[in-house]
mmCIF file of the C-alpha atoms, coordinates in Angstrom:
data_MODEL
# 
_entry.id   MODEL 
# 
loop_
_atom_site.group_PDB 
_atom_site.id 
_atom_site.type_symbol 
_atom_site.label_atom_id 
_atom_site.label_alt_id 
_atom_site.label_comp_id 
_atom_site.label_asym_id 
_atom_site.label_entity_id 
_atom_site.label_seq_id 
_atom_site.pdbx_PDB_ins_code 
_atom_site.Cartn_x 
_atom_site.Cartn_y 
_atom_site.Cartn_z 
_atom_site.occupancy 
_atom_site.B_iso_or_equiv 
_atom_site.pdbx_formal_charge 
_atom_site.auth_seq_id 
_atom_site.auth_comp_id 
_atom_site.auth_asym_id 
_atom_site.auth_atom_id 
_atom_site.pdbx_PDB_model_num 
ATOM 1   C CA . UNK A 1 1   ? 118.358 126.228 120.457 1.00 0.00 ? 1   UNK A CA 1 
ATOM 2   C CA . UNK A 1 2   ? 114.371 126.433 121.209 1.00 0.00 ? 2   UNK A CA 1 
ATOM 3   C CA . UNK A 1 3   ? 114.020 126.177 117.387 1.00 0.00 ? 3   UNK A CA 1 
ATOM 4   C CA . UNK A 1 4   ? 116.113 122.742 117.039 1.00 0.00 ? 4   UNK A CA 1 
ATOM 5   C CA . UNK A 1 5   ? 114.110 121.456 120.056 1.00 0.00 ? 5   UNK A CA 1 
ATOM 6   C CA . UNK A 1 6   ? 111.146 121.990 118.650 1.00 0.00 ? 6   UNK A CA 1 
ATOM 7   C CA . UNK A 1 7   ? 112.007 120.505 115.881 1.00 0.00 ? 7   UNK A CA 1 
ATOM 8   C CA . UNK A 1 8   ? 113.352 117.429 116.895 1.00 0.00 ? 8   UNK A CA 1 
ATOM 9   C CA . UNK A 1 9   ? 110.010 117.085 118.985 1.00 0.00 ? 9   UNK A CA 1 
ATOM 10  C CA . UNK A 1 10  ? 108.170 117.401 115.605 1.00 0.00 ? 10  UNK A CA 1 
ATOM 11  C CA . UNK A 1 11  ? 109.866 115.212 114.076 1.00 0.00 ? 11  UNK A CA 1 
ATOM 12  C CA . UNK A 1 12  ? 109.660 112.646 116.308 1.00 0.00 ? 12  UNK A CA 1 
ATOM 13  C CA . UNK A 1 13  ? 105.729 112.875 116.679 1.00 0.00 ? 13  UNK A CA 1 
ATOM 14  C CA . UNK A 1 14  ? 105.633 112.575 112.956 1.00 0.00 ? 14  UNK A CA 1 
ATOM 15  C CA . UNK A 1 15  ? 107.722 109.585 113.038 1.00 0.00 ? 15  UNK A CA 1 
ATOM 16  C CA . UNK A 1 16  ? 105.703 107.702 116.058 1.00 0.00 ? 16  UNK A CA 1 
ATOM 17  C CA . UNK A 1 17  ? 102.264 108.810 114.011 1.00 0.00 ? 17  UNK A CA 1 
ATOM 18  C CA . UNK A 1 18  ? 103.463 106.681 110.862 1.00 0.00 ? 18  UNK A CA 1 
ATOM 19  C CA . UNK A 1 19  ? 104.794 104.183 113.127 1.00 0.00 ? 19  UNK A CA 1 
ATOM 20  C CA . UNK A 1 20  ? 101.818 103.311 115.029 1.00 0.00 ? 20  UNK A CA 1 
ATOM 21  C CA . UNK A 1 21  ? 99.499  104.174 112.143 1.00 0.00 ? 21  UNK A CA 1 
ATOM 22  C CA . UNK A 1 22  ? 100.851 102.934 108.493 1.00 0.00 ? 22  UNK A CA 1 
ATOM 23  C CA . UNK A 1 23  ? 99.217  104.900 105.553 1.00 0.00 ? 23  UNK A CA 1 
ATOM 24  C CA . UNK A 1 24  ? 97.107  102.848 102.936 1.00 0.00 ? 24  UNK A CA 1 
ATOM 25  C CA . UNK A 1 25  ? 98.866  101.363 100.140 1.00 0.00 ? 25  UNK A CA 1 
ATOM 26  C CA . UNK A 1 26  ? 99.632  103.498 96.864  1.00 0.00 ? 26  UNK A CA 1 
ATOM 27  C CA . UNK A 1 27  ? 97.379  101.881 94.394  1.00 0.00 ? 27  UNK A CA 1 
ATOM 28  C CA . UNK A 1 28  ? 94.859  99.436  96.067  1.00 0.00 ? 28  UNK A CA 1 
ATOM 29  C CA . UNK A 1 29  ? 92.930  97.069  94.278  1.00 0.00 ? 29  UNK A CA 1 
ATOM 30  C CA . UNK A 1 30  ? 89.590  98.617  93.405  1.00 0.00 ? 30  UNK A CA 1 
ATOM 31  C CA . UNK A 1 31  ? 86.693  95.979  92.937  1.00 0.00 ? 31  UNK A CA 1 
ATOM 32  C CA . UNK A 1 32  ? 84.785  96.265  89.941  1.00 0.00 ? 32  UNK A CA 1 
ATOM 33  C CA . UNK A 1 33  ? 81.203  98.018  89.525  1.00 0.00 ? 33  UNK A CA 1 
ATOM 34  C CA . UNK A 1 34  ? 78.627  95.443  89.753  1.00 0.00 ? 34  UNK A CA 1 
ATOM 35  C CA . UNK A 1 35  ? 76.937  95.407  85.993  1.00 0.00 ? 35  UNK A CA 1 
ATOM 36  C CA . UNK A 1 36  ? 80.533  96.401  84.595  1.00 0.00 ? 36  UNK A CA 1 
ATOM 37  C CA . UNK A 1 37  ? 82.111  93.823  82.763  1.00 0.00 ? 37  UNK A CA 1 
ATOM 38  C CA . UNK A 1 38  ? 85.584  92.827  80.665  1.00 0.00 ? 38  UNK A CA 1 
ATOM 39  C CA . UNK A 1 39  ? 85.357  92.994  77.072  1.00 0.00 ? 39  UNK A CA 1 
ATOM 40  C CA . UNK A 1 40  ? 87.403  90.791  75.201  1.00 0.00 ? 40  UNK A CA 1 
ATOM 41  C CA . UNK A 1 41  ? 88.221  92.437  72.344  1.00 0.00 ? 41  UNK A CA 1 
ATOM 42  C CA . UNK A 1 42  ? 86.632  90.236  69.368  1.00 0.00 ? 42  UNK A CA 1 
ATOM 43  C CA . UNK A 1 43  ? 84.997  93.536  67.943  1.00 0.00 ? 43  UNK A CA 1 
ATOM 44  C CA . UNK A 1 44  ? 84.216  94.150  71.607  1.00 0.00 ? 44  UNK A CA 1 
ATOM 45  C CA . UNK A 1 45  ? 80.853  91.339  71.495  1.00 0.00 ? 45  UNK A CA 1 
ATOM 46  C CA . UNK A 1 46  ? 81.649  88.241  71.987  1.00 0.00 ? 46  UNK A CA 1 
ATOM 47  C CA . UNK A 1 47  ? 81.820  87.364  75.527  1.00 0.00 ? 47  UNK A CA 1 
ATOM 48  C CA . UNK A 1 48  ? 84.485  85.653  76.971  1.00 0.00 ? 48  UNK A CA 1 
ATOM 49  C CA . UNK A 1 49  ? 84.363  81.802  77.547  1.00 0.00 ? 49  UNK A CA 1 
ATOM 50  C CA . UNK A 1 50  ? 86.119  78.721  76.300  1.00 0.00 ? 50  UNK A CA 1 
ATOM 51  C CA . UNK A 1 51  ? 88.297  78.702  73.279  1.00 0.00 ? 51  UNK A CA 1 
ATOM 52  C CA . UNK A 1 52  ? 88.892  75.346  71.088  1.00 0.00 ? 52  UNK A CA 1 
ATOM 53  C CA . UNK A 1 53  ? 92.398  74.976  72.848  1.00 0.00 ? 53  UNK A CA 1 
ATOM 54  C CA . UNK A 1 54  ? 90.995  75.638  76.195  1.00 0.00 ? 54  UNK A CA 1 
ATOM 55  C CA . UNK A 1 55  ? 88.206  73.135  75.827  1.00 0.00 ? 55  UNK A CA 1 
ATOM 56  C CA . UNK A 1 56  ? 90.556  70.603  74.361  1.00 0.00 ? 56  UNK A CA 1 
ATOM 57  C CA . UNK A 1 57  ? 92.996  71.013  77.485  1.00 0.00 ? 57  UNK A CA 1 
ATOM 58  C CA . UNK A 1 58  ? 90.178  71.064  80.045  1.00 0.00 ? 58  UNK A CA 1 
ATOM 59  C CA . UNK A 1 59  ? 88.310  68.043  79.041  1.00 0.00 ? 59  UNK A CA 1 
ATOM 60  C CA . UNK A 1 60  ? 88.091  65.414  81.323  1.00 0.00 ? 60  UNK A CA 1 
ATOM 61  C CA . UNK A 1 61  ? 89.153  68.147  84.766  1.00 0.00 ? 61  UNK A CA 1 
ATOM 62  C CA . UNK A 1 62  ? 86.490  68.736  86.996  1.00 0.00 ? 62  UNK A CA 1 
ATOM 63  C CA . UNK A 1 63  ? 83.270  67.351  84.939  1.00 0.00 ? 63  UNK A CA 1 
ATOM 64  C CA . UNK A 1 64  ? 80.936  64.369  84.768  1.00 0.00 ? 64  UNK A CA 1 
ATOM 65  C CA . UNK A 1 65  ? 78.391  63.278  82.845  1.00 0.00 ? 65  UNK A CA 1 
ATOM 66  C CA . UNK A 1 66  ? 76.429  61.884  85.521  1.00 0.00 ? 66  UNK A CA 1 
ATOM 67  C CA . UNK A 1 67  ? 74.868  65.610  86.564  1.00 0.00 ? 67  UNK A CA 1 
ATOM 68  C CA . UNK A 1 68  ? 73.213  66.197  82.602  1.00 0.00 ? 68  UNK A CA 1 
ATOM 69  C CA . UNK A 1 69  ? 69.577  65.871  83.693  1.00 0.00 ? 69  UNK A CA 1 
ATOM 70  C CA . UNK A 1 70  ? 68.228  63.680  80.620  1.00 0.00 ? 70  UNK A CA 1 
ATOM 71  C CA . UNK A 1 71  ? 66.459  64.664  77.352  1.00 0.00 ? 71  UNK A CA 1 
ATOM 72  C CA . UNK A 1 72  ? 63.700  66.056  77.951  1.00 0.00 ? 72  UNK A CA 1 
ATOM 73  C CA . UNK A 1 73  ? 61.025  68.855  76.679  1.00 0.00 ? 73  UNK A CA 1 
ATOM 74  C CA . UNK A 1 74  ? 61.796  71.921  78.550  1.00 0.00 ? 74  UNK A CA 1 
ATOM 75  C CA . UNK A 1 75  ? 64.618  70.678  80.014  1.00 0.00 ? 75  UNK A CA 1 
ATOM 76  C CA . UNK A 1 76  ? 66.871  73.473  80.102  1.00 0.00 ? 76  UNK A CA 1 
ATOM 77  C CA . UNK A 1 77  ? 71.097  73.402  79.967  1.00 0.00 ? 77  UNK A CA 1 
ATOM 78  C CA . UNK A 1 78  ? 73.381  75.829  80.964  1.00 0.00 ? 78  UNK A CA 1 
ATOM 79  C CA . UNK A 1 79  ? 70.913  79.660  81.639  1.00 0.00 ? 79  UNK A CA 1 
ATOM 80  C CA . UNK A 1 80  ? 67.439  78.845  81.558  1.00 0.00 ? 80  UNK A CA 1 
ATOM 81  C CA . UNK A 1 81  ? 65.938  80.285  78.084  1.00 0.00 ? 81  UNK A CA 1 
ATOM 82  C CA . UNK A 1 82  ? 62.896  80.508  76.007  1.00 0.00 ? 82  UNK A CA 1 
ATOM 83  C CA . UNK A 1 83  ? 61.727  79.903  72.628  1.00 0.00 ? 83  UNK A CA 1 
ATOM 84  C CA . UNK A 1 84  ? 61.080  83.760  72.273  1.00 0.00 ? 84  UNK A CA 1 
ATOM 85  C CA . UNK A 1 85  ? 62.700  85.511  69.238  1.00 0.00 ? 85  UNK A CA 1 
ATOM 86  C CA . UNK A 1 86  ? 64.391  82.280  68.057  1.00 0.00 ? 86  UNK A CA 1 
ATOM 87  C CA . UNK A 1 87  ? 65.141  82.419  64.386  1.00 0.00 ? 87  UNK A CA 1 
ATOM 88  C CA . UNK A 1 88  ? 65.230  79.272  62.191  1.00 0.00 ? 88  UNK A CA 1 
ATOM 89  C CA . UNK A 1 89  ? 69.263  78.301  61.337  1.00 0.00 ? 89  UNK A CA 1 
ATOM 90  C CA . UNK A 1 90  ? 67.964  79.618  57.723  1.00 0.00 ? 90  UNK A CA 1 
ATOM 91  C CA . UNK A 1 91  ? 67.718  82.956  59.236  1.00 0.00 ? 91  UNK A CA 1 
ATOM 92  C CA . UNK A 1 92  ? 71.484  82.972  60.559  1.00 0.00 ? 92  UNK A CA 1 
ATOM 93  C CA . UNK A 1 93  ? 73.823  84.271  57.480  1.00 0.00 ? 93  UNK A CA 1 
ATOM 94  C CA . UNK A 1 94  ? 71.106  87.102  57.463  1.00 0.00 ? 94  UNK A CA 1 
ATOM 95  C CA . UNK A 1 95  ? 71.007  87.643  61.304  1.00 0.00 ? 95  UNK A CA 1 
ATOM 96  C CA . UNK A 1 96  ? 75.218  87.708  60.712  1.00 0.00 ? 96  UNK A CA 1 
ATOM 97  C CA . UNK A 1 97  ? 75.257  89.353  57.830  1.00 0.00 ? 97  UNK A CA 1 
ATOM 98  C CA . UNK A 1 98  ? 79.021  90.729  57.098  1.00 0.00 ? 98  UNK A CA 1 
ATOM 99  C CA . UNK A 1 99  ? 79.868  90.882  60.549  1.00 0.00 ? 99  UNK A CA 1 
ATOM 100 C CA . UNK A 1 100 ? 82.446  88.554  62.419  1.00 0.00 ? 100 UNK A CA 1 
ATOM 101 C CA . UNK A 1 101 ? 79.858  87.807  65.332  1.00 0.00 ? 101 UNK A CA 1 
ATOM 102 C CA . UNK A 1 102 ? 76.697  88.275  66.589  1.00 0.00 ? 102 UNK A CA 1 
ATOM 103 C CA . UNK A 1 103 ? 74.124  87.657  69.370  1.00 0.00 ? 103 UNK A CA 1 
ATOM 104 C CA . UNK A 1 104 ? 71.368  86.031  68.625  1.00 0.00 ? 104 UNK A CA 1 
ATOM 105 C CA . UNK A 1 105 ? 68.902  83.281  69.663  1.00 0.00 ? 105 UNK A CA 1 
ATOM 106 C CA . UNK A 1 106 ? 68.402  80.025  66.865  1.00 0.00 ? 106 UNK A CA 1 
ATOM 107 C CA . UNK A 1 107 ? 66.292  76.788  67.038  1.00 0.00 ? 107 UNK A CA 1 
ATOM 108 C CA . UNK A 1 108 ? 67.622  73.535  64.917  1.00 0.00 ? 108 UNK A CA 1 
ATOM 109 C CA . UNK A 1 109 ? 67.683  69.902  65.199  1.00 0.00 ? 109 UNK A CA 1 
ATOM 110 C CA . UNK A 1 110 ? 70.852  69.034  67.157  1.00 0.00 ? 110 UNK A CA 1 
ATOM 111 C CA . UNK A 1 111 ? 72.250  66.540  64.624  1.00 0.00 ? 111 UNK A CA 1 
ATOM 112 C CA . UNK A 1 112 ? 75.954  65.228  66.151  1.00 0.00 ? 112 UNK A CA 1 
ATOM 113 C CA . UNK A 1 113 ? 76.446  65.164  69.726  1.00 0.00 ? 113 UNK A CA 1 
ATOM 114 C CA . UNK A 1 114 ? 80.014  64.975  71.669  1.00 0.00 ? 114 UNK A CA 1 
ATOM 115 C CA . UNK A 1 115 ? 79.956  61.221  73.136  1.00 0.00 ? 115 UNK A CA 1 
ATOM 116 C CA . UNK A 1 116 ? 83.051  61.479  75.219  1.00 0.00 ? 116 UNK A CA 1 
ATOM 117 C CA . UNK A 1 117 ? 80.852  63.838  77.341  1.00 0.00 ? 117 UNK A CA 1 
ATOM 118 C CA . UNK A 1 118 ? 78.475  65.933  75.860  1.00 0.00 ? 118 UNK A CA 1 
ATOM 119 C CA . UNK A 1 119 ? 80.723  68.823  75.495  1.00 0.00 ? 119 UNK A CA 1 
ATOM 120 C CA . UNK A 1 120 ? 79.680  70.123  72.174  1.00 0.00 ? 120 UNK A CA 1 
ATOM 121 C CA . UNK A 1 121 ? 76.398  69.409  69.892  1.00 0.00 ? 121 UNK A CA 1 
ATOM 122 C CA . UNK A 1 122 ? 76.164  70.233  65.866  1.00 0.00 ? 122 UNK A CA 1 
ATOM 123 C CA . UNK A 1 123 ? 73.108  72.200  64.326  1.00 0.00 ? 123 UNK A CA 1 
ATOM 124 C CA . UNK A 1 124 ? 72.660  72.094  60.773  1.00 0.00 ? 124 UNK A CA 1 
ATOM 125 C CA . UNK A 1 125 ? 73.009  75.243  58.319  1.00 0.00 ? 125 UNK A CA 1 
ATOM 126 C CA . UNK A 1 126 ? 70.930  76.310  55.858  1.00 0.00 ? 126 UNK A CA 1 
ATOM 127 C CA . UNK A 1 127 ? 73.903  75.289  53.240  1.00 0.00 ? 127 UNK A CA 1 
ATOM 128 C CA . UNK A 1 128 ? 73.989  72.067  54.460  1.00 0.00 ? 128 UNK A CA 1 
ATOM 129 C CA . UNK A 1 129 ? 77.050  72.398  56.367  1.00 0.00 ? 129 UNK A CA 1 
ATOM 130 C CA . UNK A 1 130 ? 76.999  72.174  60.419  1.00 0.00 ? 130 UNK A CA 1 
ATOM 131 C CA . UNK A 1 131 ? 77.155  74.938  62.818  1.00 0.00 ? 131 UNK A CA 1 
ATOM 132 C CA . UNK A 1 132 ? 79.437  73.316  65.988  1.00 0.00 ? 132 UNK A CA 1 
ATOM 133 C CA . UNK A 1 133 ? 77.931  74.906  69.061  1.00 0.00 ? 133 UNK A CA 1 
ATOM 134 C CA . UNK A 1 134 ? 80.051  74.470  72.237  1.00 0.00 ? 134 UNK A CA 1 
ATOM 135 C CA . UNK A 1 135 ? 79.198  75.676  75.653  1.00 0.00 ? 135 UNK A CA 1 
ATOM 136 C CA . UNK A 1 136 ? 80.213  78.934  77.836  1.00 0.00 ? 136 UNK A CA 1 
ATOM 137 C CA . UNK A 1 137 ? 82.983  78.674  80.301  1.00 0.00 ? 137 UNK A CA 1 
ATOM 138 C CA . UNK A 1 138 ? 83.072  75.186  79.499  1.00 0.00 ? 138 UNK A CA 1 
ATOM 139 C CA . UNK A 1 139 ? 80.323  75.373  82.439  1.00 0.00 ? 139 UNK A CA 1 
ATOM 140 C CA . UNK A 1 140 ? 77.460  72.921  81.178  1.00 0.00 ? 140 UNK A CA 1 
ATOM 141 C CA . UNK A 1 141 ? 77.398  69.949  78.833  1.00 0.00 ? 141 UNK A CA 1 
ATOM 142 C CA . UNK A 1 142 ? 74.622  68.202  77.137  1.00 0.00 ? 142 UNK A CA 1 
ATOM 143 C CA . UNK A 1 143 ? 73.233  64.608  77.034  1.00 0.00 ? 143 UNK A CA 1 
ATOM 144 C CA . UNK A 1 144 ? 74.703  62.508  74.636  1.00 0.00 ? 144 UNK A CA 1 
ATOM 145 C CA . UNK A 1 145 ? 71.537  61.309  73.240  1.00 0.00 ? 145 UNK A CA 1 
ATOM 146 C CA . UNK A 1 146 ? 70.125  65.204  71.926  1.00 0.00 ? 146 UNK A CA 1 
ATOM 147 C CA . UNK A 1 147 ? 71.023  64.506  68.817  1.00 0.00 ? 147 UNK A CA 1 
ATOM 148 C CA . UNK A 1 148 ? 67.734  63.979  66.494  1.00 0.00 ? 148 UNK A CA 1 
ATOM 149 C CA . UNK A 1 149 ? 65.840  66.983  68.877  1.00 0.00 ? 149 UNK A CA 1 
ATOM 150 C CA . UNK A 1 150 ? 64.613  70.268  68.314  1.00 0.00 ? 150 UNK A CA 1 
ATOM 151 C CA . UNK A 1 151 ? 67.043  72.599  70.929  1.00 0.00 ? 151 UNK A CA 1 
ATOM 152 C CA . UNK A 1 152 ? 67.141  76.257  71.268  1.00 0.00 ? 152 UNK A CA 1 
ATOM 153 C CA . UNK A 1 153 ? 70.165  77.791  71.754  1.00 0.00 ? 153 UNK A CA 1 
ATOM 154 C CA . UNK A 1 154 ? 71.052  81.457  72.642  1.00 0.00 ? 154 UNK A CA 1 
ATOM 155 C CA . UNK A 1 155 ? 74.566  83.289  73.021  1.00 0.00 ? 155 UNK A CA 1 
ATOM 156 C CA . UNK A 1 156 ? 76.900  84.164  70.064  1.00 0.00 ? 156 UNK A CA 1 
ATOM 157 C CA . UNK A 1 157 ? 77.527  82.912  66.648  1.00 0.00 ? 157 UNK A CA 1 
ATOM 158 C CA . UNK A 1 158 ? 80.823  83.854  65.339  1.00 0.00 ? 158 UNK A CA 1 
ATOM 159 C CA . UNK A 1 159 ? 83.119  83.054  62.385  1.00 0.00 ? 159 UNK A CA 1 
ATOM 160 C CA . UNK A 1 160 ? 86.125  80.897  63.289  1.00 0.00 ? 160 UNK A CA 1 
ATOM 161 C CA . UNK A 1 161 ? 88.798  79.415  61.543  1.00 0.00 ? 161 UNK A CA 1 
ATOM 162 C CA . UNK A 1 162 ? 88.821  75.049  63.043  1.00 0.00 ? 162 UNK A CA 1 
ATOM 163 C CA . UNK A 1 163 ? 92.612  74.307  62.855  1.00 0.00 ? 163 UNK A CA 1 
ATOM 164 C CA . UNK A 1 164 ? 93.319  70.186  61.356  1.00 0.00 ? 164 UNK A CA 1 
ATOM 165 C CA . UNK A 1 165 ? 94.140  69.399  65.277  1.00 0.00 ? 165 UNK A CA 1 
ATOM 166 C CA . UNK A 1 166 ? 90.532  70.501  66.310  1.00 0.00 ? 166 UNK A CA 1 
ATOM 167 C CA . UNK A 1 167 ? 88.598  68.533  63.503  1.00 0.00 ? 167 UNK A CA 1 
ATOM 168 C CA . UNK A 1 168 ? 90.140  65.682  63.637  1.00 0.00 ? 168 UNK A CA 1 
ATOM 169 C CA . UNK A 1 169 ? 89.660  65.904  68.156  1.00 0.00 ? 169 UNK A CA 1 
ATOM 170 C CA . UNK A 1 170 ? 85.726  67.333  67.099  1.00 0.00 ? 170 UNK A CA 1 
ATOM 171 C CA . UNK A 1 171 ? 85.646  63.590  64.817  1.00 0.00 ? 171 UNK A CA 1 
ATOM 172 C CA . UNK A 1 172 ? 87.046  61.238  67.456  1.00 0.00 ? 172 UNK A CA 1 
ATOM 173 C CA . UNK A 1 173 ? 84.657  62.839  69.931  1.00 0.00 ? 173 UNK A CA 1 
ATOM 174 C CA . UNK A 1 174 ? 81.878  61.506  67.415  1.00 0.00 ? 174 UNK A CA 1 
ATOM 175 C CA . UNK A 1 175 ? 83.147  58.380  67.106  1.00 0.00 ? 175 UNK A CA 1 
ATOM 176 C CA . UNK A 1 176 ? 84.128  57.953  63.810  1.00 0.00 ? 176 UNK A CA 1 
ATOM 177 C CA . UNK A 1 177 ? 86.620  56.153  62.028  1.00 0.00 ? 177 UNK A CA 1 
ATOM 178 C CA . UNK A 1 178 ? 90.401  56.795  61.834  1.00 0.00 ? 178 UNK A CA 1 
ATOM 179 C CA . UNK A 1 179 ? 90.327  56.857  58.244  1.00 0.00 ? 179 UNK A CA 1 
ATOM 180 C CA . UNK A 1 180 ? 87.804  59.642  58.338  1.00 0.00 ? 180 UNK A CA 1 
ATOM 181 C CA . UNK A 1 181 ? 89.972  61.216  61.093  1.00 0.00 ? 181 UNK A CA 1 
ATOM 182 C CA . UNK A 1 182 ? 93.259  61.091  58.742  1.00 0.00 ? 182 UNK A CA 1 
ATOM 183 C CA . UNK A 1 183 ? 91.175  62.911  55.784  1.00 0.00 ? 183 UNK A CA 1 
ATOM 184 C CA . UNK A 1 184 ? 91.493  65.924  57.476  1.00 0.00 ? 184 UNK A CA 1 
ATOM 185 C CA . UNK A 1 185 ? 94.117  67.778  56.365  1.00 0.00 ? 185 UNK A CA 1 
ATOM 186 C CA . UNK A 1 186 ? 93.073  71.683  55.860  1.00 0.00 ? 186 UNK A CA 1 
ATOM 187 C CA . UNK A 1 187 ? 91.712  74.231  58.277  1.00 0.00 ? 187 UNK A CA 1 
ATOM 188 C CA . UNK A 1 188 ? 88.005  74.997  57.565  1.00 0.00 ? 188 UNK A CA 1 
ATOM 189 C CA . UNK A 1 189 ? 86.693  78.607  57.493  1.00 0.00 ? 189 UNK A CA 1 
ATOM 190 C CA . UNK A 1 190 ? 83.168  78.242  59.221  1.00 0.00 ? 190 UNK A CA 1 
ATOM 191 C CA . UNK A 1 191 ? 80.642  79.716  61.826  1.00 0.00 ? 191 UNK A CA 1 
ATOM 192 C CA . UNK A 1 192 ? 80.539  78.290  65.156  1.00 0.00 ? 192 UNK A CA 1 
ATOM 193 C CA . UNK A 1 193 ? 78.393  78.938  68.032  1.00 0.00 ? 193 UNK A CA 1 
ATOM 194 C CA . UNK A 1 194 ? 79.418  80.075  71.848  1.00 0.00 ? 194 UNK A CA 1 
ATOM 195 C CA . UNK A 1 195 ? 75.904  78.987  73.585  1.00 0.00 ? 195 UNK A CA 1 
ATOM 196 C CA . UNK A 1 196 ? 75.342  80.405  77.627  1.00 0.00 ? 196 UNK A CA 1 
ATOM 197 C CA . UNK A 1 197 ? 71.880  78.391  77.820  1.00 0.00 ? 197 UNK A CA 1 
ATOM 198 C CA . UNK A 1 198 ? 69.725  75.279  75.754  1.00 0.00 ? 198 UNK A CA 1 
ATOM 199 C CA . UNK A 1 199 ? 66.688  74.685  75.369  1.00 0.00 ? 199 UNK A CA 1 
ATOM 200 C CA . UNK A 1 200 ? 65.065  71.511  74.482  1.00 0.00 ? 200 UNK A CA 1 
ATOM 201 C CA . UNK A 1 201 ? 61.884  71.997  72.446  1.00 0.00 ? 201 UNK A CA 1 
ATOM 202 C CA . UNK A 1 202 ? 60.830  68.141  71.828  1.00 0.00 ? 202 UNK A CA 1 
# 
């Protein structure tokens, strides 16, 4: 009889413990080492930022124009960079090589500009062809007016395939002509460039 007493007494202490003091939860949500980040799984480099659809969908949300400080030399867009180590865009299939992307900092002129809202610039390639450089996190635009300047740019160049949709968007953005827009009718294997800071040289 003592024993079931003693029991029940137990018992009902450990009950009235839980009761008035609740365990942590099974699994809580750690937060993540400071210097530690998520890899994205493009041959684990290229950071993660805006894709083509994501900038498509996001133009126009939460943006203006009216913050772009205006061309000029030294102004910086996006992270604040420096000329050091920038190779010439005749040094980028070398600084690629046969990789899928790379990091690596390049100065060009900026030839075609985004005029809807500065969302995207063109540098010319050594093959004649032109590199489309957009921004990280869709978190910084250019001025409209860059276009003819020497920039710096530093982040990632990678090789993309542009789908039809994305040209012929990329051509309205630039103002050009709906015939021009209707030529497009194949995807185009090129190299693009996911930029984190700008530069302007002159």
């Amino acid at each position: 009889m003592k024993f079931l007493i003693s029991f029940a007494v137990v018992l009902v202490l450990i009950l009235a413990y839980f009761r008035f003091f609740p365990s942590a939860p099974i699994n809580p949500v750690l937060p993540v080492p400071q210097g530690q980040e998520e890899v994205n799984g493009h041959n684990a480099e290229v950071p993660k930022g805006a894709t083509e659809d994501e900038e498509t969908s996001e133009e126009g949300e939460g943006h203006s124009g009216a913050s772009i400080a205006p061309v000029a030399p030294g102004q910086t867009y996006g992270a604040s960079i420096t000329p050091d180590g920038a190779l010439p865009m005749t040094a980028l299939p070398t600084a690629l090589g046969t990789r899928d992307s790379a990091q690596v900092k390049l100065t060009g002129k900026a030839s075609a500009v985004c005029q809807a809202k500065g969302c995207w610039m063109t540098l010319p390639t050594a093959d004649g062809k032109e590199m489309r450089v957009r921004f990280k996190d869709y978190a910084f635009f250019v001025p409209k007016d860059l276009s003819g300047h020497d920039v710096v740019v530093s982040g990632w160049a990678h090789r993309t395939t542009t789908t039809v949709a994305d040209q012929q968007h990329y051509l309205r953005d630039a103002g050009k002509s709906e015939k021009e827009i209707a030529a497009i009718t194949q995807p185009k294997e090129e190299v693009s460039f996911l930029a984190d800071g700008v530069l302007v040289r002159d």
